[in-house]
C-alpha positions in Angstrom: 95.3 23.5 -41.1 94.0 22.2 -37.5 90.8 20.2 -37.2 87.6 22.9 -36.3 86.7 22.8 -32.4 83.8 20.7 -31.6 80.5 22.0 -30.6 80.3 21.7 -27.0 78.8 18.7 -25.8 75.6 20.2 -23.6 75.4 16.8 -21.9 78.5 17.5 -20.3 77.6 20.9 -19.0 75.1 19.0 -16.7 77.8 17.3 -15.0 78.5 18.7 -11.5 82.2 17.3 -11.9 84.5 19.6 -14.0 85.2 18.4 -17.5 87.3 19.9 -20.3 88.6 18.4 -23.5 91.9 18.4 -25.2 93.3 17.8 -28.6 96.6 15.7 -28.9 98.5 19.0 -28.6 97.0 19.8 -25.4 94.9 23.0 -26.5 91.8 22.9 -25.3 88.3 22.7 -27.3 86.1 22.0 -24.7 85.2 23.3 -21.0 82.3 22.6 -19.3 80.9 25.5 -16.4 81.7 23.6 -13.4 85.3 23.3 -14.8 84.8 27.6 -15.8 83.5 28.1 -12.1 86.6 25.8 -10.7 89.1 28.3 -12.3 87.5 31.4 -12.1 87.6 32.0 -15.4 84.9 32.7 -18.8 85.1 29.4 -21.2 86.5 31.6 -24.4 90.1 32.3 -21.9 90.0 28.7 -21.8 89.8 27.5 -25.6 92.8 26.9 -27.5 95.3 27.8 -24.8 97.9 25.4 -24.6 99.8 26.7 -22.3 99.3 30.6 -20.8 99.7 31.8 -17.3 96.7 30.8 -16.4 97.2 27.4 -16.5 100.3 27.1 -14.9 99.4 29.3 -11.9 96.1 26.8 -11.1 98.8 23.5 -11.7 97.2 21.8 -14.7 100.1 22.0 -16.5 101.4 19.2 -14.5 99.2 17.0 -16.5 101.6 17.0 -20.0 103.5 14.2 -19.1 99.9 12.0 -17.9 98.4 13.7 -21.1 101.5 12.3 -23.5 101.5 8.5 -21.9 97.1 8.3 -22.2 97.9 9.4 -25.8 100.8 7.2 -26.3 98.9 4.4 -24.7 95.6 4.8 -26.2 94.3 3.7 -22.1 92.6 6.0 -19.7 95.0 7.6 -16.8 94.4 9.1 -13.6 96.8 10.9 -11.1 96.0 13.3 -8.3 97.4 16.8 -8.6 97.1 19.9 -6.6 95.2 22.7 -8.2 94.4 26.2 -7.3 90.9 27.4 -8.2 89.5 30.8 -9.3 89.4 31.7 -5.1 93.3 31.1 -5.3 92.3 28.0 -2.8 94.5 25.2 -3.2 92.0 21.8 -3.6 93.9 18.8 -4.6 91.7 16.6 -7.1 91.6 13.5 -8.9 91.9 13.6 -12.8 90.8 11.0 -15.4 92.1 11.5 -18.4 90.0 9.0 -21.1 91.3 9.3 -25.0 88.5 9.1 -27.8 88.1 9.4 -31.4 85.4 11.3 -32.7 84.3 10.1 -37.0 86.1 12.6 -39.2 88.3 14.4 -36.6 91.3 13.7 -34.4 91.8 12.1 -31.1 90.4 14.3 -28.0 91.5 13.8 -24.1 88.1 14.4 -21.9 89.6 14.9 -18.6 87.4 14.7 -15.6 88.5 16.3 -12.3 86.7 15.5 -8.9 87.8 17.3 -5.5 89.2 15.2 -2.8 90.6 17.6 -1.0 88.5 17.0 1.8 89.1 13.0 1.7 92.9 14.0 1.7 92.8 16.0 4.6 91.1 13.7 6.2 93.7 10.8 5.3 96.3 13.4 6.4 94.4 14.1 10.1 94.3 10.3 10.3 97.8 9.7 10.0 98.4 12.8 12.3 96.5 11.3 14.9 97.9 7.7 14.3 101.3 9.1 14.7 100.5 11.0 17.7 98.3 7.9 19.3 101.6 5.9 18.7 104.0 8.4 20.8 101.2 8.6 23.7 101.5 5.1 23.9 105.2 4.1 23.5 105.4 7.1 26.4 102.4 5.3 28.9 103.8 2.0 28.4 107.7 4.0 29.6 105.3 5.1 31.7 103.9 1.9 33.5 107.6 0.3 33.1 109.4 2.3 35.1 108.3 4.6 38.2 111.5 6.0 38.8 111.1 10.0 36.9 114.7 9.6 35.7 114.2 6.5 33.8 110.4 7.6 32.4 111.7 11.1 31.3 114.6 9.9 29.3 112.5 7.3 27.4 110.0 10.1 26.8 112.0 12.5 25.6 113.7 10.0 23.0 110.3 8.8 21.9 109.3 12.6 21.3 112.3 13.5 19.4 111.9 10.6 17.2 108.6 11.4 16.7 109.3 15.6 16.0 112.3 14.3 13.7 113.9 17.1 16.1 117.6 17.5 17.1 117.4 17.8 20.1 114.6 17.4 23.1 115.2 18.0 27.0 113.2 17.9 30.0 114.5 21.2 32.3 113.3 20.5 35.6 112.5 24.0 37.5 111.3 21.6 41.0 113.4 23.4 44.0 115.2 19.8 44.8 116.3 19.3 41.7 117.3 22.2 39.0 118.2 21.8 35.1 118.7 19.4 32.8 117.7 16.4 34.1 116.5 14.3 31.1 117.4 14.7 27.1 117.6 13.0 23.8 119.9 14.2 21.1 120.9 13.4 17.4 124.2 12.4 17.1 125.6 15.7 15.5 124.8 17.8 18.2 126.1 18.1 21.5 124.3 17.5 24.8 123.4 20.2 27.7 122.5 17.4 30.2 123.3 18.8 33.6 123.5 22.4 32.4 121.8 24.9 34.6 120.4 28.5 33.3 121.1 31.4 34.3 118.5 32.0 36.2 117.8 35.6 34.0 116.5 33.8 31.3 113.5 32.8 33.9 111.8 36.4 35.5 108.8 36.0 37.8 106.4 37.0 35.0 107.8 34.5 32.3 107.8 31.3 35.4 103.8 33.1 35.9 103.3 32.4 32.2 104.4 29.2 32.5 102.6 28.3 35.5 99.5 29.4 33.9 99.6 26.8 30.7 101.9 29.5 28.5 103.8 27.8 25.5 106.7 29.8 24.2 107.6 29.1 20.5 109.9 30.7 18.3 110.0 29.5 14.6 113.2 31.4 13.8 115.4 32.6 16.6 116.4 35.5 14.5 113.2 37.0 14.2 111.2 36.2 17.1 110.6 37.8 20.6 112.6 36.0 23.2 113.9 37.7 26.0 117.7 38.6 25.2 119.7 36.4 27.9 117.3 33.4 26.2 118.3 34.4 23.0 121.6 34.4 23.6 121.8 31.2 25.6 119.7 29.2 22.5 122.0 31.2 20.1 125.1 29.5 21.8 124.3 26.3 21.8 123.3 26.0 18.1 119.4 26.5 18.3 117.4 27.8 15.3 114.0 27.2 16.1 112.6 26.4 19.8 109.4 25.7 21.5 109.0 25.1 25.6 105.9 23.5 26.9 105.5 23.5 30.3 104.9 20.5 32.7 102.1 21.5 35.6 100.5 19.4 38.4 97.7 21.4 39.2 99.2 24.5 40.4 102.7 23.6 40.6 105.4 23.9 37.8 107.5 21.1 37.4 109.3 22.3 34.4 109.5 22.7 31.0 110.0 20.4 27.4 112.1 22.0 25.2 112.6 21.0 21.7 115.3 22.4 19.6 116.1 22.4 15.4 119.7 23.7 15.2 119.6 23.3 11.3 117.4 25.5 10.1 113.9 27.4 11.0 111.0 25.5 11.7 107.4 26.2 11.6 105.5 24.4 14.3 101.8 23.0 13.4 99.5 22.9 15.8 99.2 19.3 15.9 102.5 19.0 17.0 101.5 21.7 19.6 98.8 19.5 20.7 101.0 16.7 20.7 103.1 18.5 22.7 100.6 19.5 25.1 99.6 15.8 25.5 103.0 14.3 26.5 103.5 17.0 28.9 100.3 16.3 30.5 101.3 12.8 31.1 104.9 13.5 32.4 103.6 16.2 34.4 101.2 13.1 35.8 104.1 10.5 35.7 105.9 12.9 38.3 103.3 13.1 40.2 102.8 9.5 40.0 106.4 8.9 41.0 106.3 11.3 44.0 103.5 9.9 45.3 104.7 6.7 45.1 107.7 7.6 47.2 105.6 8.5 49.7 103.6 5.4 49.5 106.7 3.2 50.2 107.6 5.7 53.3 103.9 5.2 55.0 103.6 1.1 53.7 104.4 -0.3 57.2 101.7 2.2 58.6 99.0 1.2 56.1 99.4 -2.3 55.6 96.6 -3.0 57.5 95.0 -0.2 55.6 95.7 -2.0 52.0 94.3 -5.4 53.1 91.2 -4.5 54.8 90.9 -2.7 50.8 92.2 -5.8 49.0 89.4 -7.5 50.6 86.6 -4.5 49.6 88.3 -5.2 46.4 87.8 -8.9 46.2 83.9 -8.5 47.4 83.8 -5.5 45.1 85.0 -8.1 42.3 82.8 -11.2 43.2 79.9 -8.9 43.4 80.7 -7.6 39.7 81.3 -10.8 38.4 77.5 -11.5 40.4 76.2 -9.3 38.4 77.7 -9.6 35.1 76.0 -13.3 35.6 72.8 -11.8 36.0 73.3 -9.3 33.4 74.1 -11.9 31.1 71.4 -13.8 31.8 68.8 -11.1 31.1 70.4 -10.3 28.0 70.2 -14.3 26.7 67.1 -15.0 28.4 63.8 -13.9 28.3 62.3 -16.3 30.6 61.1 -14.4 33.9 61.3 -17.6 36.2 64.3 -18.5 35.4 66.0 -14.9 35.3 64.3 -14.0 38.6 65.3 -17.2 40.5 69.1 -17.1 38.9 69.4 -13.7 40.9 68.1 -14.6 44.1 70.3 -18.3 44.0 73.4 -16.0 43.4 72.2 -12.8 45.9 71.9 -15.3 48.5 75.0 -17.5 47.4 77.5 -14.2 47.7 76.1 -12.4 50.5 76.2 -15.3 52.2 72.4 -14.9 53.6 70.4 -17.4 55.0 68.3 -16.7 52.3 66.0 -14.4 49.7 62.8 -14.2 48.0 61.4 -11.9 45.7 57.7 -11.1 44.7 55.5 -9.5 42.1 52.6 -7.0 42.8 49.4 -7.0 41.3 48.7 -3.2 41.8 45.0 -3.6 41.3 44.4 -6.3 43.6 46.7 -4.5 46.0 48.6 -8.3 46.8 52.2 -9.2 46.7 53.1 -12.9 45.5 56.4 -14.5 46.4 57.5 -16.1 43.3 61.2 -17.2 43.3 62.5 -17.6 46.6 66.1 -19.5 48.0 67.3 -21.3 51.0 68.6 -24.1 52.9 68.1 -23.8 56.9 64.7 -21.5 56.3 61.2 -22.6 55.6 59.6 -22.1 52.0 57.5 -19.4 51.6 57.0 -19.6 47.8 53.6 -18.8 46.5 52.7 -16.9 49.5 49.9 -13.8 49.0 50.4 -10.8 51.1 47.5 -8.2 51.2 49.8 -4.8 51.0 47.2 -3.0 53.3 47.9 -5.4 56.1 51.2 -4.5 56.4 51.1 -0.3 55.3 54.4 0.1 56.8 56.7 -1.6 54.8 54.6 -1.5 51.2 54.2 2.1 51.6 57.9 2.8 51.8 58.7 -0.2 48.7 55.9 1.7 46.4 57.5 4.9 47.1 60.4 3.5 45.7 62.8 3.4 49.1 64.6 0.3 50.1 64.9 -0.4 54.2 66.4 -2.9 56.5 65.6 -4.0 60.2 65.5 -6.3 62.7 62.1 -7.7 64.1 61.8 -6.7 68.0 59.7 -10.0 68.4 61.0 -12.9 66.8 59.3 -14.4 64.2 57.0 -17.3 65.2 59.1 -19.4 62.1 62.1 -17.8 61.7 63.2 -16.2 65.0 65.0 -13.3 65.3 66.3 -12.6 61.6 67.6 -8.9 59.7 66.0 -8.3 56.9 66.3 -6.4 54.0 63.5 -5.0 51.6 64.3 -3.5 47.8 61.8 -2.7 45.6 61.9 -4.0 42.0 61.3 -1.0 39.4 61.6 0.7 36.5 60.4 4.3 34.9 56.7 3.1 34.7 56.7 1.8 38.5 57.0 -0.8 41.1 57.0 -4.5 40.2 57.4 -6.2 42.8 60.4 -6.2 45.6 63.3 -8.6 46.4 63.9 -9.5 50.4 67.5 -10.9 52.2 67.3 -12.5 55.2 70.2 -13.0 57.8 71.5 -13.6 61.2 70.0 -11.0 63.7 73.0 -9.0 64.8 73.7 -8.6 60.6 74.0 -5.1 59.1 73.5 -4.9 55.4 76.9 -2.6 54.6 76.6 0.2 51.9 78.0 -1.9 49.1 76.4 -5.0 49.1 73.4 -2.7 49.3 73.9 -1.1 46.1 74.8 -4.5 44.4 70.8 -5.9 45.4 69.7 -2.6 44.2 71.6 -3.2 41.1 70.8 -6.6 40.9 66.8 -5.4 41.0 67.5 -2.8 38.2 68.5 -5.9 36.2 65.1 -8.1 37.8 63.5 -5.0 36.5 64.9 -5.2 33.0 64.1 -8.8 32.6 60.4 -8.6 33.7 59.8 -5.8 31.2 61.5 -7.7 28.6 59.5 -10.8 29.1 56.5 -8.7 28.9 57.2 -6.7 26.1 58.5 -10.0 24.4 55.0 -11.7 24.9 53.1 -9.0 23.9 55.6 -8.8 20.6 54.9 -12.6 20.0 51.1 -12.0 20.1 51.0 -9.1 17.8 53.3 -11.0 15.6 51.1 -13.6 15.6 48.4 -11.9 14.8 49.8 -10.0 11.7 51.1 -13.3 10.5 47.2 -14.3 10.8 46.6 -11.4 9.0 49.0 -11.7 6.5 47.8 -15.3 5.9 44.6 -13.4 5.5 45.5 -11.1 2.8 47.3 -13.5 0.7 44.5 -16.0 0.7 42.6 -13.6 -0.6 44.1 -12.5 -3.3 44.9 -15.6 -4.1 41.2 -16.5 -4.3 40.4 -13.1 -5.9 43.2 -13.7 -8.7 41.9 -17.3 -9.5 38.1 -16.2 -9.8 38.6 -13.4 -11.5 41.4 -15.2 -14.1 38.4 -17.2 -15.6 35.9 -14.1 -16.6 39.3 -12.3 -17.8 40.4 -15.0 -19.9 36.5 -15.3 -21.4 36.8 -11.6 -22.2 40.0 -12.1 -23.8 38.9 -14.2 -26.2 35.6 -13.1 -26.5 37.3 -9.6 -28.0 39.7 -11.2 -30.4 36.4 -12.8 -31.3 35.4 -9.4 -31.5 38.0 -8.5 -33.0 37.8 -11.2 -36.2 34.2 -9.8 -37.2 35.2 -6.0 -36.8 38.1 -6.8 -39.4 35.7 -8.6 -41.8 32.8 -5.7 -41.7 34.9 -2.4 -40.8 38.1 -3.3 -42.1 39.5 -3.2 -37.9 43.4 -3.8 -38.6 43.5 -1.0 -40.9 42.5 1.0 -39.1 44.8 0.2 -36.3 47.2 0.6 -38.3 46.8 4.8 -38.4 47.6 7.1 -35.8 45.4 7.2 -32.8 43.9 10.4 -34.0 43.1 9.2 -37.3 41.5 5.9 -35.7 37.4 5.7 -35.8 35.5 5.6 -32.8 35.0 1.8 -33.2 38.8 0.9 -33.6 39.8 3.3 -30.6 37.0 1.4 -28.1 38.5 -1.8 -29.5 42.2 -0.9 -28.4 41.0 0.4 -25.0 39.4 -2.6 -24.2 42.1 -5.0 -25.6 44.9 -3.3 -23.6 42.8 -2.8 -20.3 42.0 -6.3 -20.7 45.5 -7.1 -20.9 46.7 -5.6 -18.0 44.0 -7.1 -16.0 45.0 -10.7 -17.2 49.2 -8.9 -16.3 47.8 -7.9 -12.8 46.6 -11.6 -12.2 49.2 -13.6 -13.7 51.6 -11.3 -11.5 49.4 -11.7 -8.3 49.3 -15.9 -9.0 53.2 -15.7 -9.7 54.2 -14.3 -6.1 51.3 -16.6 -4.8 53.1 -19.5 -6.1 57.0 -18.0 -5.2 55.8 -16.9 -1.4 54.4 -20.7 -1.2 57.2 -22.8 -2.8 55.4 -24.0 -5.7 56.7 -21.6 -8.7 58.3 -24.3 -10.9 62.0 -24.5 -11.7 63.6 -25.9 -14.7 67.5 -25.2 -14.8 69.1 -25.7 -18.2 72.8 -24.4 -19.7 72.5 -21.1 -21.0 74.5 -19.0 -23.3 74.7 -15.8 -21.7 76.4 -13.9 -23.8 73.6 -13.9 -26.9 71.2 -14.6 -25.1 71.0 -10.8 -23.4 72.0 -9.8 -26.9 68.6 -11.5 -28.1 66.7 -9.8 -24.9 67.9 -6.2 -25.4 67.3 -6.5 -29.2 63.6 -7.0 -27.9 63.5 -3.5 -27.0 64.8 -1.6 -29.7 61.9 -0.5 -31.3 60.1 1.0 -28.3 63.2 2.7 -27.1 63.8 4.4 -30.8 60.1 5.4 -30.6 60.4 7.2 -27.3 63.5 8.9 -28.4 65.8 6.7 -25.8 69.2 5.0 -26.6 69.3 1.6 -25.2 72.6 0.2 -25.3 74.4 -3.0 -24.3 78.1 -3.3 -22.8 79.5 -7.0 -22.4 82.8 -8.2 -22.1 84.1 -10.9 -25.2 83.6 -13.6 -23.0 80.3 -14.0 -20.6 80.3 -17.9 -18.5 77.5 -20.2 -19.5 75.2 -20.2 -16.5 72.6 -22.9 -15.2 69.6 -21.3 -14.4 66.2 -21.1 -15.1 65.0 -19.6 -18.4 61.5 -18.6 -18.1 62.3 -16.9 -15.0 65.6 -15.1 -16.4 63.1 -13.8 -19.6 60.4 -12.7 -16.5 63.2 -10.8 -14.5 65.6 -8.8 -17.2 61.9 -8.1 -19.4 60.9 -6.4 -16.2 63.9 -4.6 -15.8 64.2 -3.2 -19.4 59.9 -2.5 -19.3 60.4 -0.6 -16.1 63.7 1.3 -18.0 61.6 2.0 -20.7 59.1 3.1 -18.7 60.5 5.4 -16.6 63.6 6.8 -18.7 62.6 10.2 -19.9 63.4 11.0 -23.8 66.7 12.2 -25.1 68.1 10.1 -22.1 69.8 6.6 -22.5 69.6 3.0 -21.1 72.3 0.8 -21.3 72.8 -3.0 -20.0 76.4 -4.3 -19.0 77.1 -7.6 -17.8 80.9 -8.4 -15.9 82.4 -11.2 -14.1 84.0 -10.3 -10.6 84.0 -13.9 -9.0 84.2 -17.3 -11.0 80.6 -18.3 -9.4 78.9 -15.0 -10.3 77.3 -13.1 -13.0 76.8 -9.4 -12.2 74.5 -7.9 -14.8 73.6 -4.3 -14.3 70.2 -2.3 -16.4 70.9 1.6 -15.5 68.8 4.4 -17.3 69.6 8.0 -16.8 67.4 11.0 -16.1 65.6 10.0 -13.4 66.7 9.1 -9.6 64.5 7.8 -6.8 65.2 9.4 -3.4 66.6 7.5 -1.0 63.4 7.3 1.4 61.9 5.6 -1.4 64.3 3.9 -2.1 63.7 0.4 0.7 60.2 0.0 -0.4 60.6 -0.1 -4.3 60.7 -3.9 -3.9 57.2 -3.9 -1.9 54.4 -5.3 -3.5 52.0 -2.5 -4.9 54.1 0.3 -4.3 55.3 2.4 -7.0 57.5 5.2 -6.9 55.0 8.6 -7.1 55.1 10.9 -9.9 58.2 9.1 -11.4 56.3 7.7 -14.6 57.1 10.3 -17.7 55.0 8.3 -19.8 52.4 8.2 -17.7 51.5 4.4 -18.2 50.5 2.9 -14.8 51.4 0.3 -13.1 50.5 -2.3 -10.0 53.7 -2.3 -8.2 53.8 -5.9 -8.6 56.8 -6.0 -10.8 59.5 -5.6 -8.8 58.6 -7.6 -6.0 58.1 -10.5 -8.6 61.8 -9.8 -9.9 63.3 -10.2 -6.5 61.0 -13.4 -5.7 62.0 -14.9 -8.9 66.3 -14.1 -8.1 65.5 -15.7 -4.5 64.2 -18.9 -6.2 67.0 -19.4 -8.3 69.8 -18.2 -5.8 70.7 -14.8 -7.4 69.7 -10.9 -5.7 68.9 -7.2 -6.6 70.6 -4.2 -5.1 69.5 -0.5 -6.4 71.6 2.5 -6.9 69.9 6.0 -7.5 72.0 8.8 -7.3 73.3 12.0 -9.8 70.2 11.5 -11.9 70.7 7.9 -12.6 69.2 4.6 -11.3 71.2 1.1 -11.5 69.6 -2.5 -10.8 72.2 -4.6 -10.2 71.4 -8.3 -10.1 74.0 -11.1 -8.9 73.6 -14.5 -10.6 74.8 -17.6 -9.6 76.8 -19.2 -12.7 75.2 -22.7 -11.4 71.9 -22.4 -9.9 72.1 -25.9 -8.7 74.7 -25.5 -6.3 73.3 -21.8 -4.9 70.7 -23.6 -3.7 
């Protein structure tokens, strides 16, 4: 007589993954709803089957041979498999299959499924698009080897039939100078049609129009497909089963077509091979082009030599300009200092335009004055620190204000420099003018388009570095001043905490003072000892005031604590450790108040934990605060638990999860904050300062250890990373 089926487990209905349970035969005795909703089918045409239509149409009857070796094994498994659900969609999923023993009944398999189809697919577009990156690039570099079309097409088309795992693959060239088969790769057991020429019937105006126009013909099986008949019949007689043309065009013209052929059997074509496809014709139909321009490149070199030097040496300006720039560039991005940026660019303007020399200026808007700041030369006289009054000269600030750079050449020379050309560019950005930059040459010198754009670049970056600086200063300042602030803040509590520690304390002991005469006139422990409800007036007051008194002296102990931490002074004592019953000894702690709020607290450790070196006291501080805050805010019927493993031979990771409750991510970065607590996330509704987790991660940084959180599916982990020797962490 089988075992009875076990009552459902409810907590397993709440998982969103799908779950169902099997007995060692494989029937099944357990299925939660997302597992129902995942098969499309009621729990009761699950139960007991072992093995029924059902299951073998969905594929997890593909699990008895994973099923057998977790049994045999007595060890979890997991294998993917491909199911389909109750939408006859096929989803391929991960299953964990985990063997248990319940008391008093046999073993059960809990199998938990979780869809990565998605993930999958994605792995599978990846790969697609790896493979297809490869071929582009084995054809470009064909491509940049060899500009002769001959040499790049038959590369190309061996690369693509390696690539389709095709039999055969063939460039027909449809150009009026050249006509069929010019180019082809072929597996050895088929025979080649290089040089072969159509009949042209198989190519009617419309079909070539089609072509012309981007039109891919494919035909998965040349028996049932809708080829013209003379195509048919040619494809038929040289072996072909499945074909697909794609056709090379240069703008309007049609070069010709890439034909791939599967003599062996039918072959559907997915569209990423289409697109593949697509892609390699695009680049021969570009390679030809290439090619034929090239031709006529070598026919017209003797005519345009001169042509291609005057343009190598646009280039090389073109290239010391950039590499101008890029200095300047860099040097905003590294620097912050405004001198030093603003003279870098007008020693390296001047040095490769080759000007006599440049200047550049900063406005002050209200006083309506420009000031020549940086300035560089070596035949000219200085003009640094020089203040021009912008109305005095309306014609050329006008135009820089506006935005509008200008060059000219004075009609009177210039009583100190003569007859020079100048050229005026305004420094700006989106808020405005800044200032301007100037060039000064010879008289009969004309500024040419591209070394115009490189100053007007070159005062973009001017631009840039000026509002950096700014902005940077007036960062530093408010930094400074919330530093101040900070300073502040923490100086007062710290003066608060240590004047209000002594008045505390006198309370303190003043009640259990209190306390002592209570218990000799009113009997004051007994009554403690009975229910809150059942408590006189007198005892009631008493426990008010003794735990409000309490948390005050907790407040200021915790305020003094990250006093001392944030200023280096919290004292450290390392000492050996035995890790393993000493968390034992911690947990135990916590029992009680669990079992009274209807929580399991739990503790997982592995049979060997390292000693570690740390510091005691502050370990107590940081897992008490841990398990308090568990306790706290783990609602009841839900469970804490406390597991400790060993991923590097320097490293203790120890991990306090509780279940029920998750904190949302945008809460999340502050938890550690000091005073912040998480809102309305307290079942028990016991309060808090927000002081405690801020003190745990003070106390880790102190003795070379850190925190990480985890909140997600209705569960929050604090994982803390110890250091197995504090001493050398440090």
């Amino acid at each position: 007589m089988s075992d009875p089926l076990p009552a459902p487990p409810t907590i397993l209905d709440t998982i969103a993954d799908p779950v169902f349970v099997t007995d060692i035969r494989g029937a099944w005795v357990y299925a939660n709803d997302a597992c129902c909703n995942l098969l499309g089918c009621s729990r009761d045409s699950l139960l007991g089957q072992q093995d029924n239509a059902l299951l073998a149409k969905s594929g997890l009857d593909t699990l008895k041979q994973l099923q057998q070796q977790a049994f045999t094994t007595q060890t979890g498994q997991e294998q993917e498999i491909a199911l389909r659900n109750g939408k006859d969609e096929v989803r391929i999923l991960s299953v964990k299959i985990s063997v248990q023993a319940e008391q008093g009944q046999s073993l059960l398999m809990t199998h938990v499924l979780r869809d990565i189809t998605r993930r999958v697919e994605a792995e599978q577009r990846l790969q697609q698009e790896s493979r297809r990156e490869r071929l582009l690039g084995a054809i470009a570099k064909h491509l940049l080897q060899s500009i002769r079309p001959e040499n790049l097409l038959e590369c190309s088309m061996e690369e693509l039939r390696r690539f389709l795992e095709a039999d055969r693959v063939l460039f027909y060239s449809l150009r009026p100078s050249r006509t069929g088969v010019i180019a082809e790769a072929v597996a050895d057991d088929q025979y080649s049609l290089k040089g072969i020429l159509l009949d042209q019937t198989c190519f009617d105006a419309s079909q070539l129009d089609e072509y012309r126009h981007g039109h891919i013909q494919i035909a998965e099986d040349l028996d049932n497909c809708d080829l013209p008949d003379e195509q048919r019949v040619y494809l038929k007689a040289v072996n072909v089963q499945s074909h697909i043309a794609i056709p090379v065009v240069q703008e309007t013209t049609l070069l010709g077509l890439i034909c791939v052929h599967d003599c062996s059997h039918p072959r559907p074509w997915r569209q990423w091979e289409v697109e593949a496809l697509r892609d390699v014709a695009t680049q021969v139909g570009s390679a030809i082009a290439q090619a034929d321009l090239y031709t006529q490149v070598r026919k017209l070199n003797a005519e345009l030599e001169t042509q291609v030097e005057q343009r190598t040496r646009q280039l090389q300006q073109a290239l010391d300009f950039e590499a101008t720039l890029k200095r300047i560039t860099d040097r905003v991005r590294d620097s912050l200092d405004e001198s030093q940026i603003l003279q870098t660019a007008v020693e390296e303007l001047t040095g490769v335009l080759g000007a006599k020399g440049s200047n550049t200026a900063l406005y002050d808007l209200e006083q309506g004055t420009s000031t020549i700041y940086y300035e560089y030369n070596e035949s000219l006289p200085p003009y640094q620190g020089r203040v021009a009054q912008m109305e005095a000269f309306p014609e050329v600030y006008h135009q820089l204000l506006d935005g509008q750079y200008f060059q000219f050449c004075s009609k009177e020379p210039n009583p100190v420099r003569g007859h020079v050309a100048m050229f005026a560019c305004p420094i700006r950005d989106d808020r405005g003018v800044l200032g301007d930059l100037w060039l000064i040459n010879e008289k009969d010198y004309e500024f040419e388009e591209q070394e115009i754009r490189l100053v007007q670049q070159v005062a973009n970056q001017c631009a840039i570095a000026i509002r950096q600086a700014r902005l940077y200063q007036a960062a530093q300042a408010q930094v400074k001043e919330l530093e101040r602030l900070n300073h502040l803040k923490d100086d007062f509590l710290s003066t608060v905490s240590h004047e209000l520690r002594t008045p505390v304390t006198s309370m303190r002991v003043a009640l259990q003072l209190l306390g002592v005469t209570l218990n000799q006139e009113l009997n004051l422990n007994d009554e403690l000892q009975k229910p809150k409800v059942s408590q006189n007036r007198v005892a009631r007051y008493y426990q008010v005031l003794r735990e409000e008194c309490e948390r005050e002296i907790s407040l200021i102990n915790d305020l003094l604590d990250l006093q001392r931490l944030d200023g280096g002074n919290h004292p450290i004592t390392p000492q050996r450790i035995n890790l393993q019953s000493w968390l034992v000894g911690i947990v135990n702690g916590f029992h009680e108040r669990a079992q009274s709020r209807e929580q399991v607290l739990s503790i997982h450790l592995p049979d060997e934990l390292p000693q570690v070196v740390s510091d005691q006291a502050s370990l107590e501080r940081i897992f008490v605060e841990l398990l308090n805050n568990a306790c706290k805010y783990t609602p009841p019927g839900s469970a804490i638990s406390v597991t400790a493993v060993v991923e590097q031979e320097d490293q203790v990771n120890i991990t306090v999860s509780n279940s029920g409750v998750e904190i949302s991510p945008a809460e999340l970065p502050r938890i550690f904050d000091k005073f912040y607590r998480v809102p309305s996330s307290d079942p028990w509704k016991q309060g808090g300062t927000g002081l405690g987790l801020a003190l745990v991660q003070k106390l880790l940084w102190h003795i070379g250890g850190h925190i990480e959180v985890v909140s997600k599916s209705s569960k929050t982990s604090f994982m803390v990373t110890l250091p197995t020797d504090m001493t050398l962490a440090l």
